[in-house]
Backbone as a ProteinNet text record, in pm:
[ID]
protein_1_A
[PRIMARY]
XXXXXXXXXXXXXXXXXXXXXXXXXXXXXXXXXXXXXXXXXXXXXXXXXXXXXXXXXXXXXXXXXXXXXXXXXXXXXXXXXXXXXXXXXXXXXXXXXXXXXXXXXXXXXXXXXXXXXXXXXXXXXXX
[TERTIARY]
172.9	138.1	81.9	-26.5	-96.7	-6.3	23.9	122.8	121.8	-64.4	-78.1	-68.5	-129.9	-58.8	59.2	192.8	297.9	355	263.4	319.4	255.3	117.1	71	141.7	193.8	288.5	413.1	466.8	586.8	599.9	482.1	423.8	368.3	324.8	314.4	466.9	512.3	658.4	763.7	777.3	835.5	788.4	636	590.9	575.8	583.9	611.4	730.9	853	971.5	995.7	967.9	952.3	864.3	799.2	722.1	791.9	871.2	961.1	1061	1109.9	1264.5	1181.4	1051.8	1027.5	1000.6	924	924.4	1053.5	1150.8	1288.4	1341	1325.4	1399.5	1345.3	1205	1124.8	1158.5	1182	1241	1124.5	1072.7	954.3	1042.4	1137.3	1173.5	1203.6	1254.4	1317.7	1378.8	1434.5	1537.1	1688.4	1759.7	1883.6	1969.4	2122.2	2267.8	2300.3	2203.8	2188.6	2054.4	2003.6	1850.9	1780.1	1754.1	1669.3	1540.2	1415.2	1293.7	1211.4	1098.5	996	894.8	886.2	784	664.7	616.4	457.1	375.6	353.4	271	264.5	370.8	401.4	328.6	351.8	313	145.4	114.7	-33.9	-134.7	-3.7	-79.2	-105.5	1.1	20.7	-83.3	-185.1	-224.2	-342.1	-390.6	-583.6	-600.1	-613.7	-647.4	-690.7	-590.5	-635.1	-682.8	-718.7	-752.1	-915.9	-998.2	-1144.2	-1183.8	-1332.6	-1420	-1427.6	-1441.1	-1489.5	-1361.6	-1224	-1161.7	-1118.9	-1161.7	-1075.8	-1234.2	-1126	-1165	-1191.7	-1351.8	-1439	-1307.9	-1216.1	-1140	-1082.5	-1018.2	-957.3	-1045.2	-1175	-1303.2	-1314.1	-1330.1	-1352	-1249.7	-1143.5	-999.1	-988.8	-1014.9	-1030	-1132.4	-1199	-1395.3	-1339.1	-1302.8	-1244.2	-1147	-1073	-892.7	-987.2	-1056.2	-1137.2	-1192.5	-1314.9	-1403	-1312.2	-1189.3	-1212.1	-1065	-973	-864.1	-764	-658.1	-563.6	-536.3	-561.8	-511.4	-368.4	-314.6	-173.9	-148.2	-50.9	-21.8	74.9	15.4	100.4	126.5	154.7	195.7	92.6	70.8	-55.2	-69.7	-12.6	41.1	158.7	163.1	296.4	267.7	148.7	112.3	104.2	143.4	81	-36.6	-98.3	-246.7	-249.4	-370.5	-396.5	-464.3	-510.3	-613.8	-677.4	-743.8	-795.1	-682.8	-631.9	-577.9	-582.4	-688.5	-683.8	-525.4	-474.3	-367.8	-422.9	-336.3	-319.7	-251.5	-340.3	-338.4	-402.2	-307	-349.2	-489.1	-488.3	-606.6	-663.7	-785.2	-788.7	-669.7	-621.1	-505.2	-379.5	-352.6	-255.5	-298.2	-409.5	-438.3	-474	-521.3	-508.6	-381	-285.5	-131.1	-81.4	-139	-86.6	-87.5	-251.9	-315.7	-238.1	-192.6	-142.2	1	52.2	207.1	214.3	69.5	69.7	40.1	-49.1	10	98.3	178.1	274.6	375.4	385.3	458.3	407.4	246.7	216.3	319.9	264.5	324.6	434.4	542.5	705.9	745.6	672.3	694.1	699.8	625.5	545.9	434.1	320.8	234.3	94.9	149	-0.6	24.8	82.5	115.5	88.8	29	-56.2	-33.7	35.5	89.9	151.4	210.9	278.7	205.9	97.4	0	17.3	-76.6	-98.3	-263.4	-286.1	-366.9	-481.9	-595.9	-714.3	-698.2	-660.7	-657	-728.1	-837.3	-953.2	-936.2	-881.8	-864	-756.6	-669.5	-521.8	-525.7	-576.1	-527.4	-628.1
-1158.2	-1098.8	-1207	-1172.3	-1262.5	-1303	-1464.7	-1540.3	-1514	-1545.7	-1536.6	-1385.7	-1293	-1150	-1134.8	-1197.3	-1134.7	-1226.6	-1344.1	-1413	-1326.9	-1240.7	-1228.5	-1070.4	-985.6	-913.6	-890.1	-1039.4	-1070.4	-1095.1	-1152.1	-1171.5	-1100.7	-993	-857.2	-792.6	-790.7	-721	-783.4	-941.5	-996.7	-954.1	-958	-927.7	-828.7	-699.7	-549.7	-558.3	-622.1	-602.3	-651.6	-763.8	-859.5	-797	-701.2	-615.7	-523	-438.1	-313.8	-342	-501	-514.6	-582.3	-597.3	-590.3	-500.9	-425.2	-281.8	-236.6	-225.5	-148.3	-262	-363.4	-488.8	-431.2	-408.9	-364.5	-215.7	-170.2	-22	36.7	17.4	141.3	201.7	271.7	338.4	495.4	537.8	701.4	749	844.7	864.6	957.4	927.8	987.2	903.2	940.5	915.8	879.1	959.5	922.6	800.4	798	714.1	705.1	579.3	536	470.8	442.3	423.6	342.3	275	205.9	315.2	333.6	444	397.3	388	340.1	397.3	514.1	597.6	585.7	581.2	521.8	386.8	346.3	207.7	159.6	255.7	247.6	307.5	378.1	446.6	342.6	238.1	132.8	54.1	26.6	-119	-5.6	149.9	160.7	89.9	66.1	19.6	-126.3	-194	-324.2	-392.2	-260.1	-293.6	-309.3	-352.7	-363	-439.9	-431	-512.7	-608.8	-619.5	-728.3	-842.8	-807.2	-920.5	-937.8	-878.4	-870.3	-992.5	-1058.8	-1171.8	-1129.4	-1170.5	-1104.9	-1090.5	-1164.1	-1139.8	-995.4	-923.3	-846.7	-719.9	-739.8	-663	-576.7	-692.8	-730.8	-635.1	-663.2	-584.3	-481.1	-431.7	-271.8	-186.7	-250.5	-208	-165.2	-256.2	-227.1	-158	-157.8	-44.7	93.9	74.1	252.4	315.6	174.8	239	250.2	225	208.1	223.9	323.5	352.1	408	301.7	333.9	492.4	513.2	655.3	672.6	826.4	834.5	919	849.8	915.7	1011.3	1150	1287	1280.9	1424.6	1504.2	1591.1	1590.8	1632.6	1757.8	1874.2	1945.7	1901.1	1807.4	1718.2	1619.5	1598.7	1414	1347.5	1187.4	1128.3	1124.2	1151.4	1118.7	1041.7	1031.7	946.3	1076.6	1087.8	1144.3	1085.4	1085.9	1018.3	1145.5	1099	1137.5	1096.5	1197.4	1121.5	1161.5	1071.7	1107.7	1123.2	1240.3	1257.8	1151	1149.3	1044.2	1018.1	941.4	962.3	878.7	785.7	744.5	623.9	559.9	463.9	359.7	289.8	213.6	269.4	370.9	458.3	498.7	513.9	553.2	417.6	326.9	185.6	164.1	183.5	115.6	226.5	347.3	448.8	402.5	355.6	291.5	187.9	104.8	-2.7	-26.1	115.1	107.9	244.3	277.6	310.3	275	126.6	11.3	-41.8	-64	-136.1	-20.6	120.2	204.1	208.9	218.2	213.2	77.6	-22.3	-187.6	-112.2	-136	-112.7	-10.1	122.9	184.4	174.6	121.1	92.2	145.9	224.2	275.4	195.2	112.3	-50.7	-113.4	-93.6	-172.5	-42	-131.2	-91.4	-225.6	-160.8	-219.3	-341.8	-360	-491.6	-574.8	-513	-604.6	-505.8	-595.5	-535.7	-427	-315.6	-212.4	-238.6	-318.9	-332.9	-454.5	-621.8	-692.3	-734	-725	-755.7	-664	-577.6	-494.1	-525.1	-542.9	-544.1	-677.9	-813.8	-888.1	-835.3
2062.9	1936.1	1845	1746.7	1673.9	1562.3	1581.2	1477.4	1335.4	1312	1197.5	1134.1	1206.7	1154.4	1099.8	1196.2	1163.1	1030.1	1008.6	922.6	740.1	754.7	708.6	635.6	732.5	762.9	663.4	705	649.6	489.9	435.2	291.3	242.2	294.5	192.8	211.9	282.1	289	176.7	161.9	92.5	-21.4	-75.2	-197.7	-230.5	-161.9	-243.3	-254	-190.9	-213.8	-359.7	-372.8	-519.2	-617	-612.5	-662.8	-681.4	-633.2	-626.1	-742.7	-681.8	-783.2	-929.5	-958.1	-1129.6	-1146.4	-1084.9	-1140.8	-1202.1	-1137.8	-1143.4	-1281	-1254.7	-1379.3	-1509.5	-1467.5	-1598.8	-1687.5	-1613.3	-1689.9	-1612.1	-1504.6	-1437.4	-1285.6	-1350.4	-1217.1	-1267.5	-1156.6	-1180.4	-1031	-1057.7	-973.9	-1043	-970.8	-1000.1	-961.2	-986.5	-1004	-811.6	-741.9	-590.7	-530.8	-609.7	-575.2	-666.4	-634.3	-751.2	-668.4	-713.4	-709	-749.2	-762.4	-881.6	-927.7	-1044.7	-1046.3	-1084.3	-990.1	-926.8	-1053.3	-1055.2	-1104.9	-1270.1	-1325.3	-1494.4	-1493.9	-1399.5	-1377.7	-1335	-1301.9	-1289.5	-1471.2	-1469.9	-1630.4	-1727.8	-1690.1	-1828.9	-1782.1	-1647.7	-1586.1	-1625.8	-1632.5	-1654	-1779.1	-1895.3	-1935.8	-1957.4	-1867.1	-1874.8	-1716.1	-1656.5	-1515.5	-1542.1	-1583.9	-1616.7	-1553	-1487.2	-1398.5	-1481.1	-1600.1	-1679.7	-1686.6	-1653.5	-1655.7	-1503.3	-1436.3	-1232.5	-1222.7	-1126.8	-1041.8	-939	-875.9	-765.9	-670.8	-593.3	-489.3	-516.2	-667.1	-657.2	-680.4	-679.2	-706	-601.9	-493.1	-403.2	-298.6	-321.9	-234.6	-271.8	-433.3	-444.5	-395.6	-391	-318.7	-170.4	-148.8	34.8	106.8	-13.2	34	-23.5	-131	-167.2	-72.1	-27.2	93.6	238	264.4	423.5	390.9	334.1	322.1	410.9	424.4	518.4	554.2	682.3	749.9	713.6	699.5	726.2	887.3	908.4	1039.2	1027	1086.5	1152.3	1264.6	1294.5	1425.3	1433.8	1559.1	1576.2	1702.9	1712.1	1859.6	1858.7	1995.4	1988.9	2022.5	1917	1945.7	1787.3	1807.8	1692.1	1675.7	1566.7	1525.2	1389	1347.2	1242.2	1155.7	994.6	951.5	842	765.8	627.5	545.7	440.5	334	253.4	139.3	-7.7	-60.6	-158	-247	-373.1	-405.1	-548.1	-624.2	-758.1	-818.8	-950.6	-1020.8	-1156.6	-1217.4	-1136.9	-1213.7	-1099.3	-1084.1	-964.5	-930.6	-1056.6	-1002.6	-933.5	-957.3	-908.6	-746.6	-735.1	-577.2	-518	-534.7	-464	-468.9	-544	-555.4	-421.2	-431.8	-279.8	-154.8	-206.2	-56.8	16.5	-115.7	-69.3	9.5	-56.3	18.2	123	184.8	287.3	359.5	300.9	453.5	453.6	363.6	415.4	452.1	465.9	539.6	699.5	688	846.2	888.8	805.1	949.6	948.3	838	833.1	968.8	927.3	1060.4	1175.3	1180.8	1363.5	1383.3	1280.7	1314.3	1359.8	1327.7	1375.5	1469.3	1557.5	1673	1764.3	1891.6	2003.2	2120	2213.1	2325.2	2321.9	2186	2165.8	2082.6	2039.8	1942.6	1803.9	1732.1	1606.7	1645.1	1627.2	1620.3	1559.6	1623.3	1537.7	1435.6	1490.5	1432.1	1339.7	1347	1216.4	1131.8	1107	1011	945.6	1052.6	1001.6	860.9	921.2	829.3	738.9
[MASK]
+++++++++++++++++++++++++++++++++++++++++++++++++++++++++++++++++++++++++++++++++++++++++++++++++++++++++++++++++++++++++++++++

């Protein structure tokens, strides 16, 4: 399995996690008395306004341009097979659906849905 993948893998995993727990530090969660959450979506409301081309740095221009155009599949059931499909999400505003995008890759890796015979599924993509 490709080293640098899983190392690459491992640092988005660490960093949505570290991402999850300010959200929640911050007062952006919801939930109940059984579960609690980060609430993404409050949280995208507060970032449109100051999400502007005019202050994003080409890299992050750049990474939204690319998770928009070429957006992670979600995987179903398909008969009684796994499949993949394009799924737009509902969503409040562009930051809110890149923030979707984003933690439906990191649900595909987490899952297992990117791995293919012991590898990672389409390595050039992946990283």
């Amino acid at each position: 399995m490709d080293e640098e993948l899983q190392i690459l893998a491992l640092c988005m995993f660490i960093t949505i996690s570290r991402l999850e727990y300010a959200l929640k530090a911050s007062d952006f969660y919801c939930g109940n008395h059984r579960r609690v959450e980060p609430d993404w979506e409050r949280f995208a409301r507060t970032l449109e306004p100051v999400v502007d081309d005019e202050y994003r740095p080409n890299s992050v221009i750049n990474s939204f341009k690319y998770i928009l155009e070429n957006p992670p599949k979600k995987q179903i059931i398909k008969g009684e097979k796994l499949d993949w499909i394009h799924a737009e999400p509902a969503a409040v505003n562009e930051v809110d659906k890149i923030l979707k995008y984003v933690r439906r890759v990191r649900n595909n890796l987490f899952h297992g849905g990117k791995f293919f015979h012991g590898g990672f599924d389409d390595p050039e993509r992946t990283k």
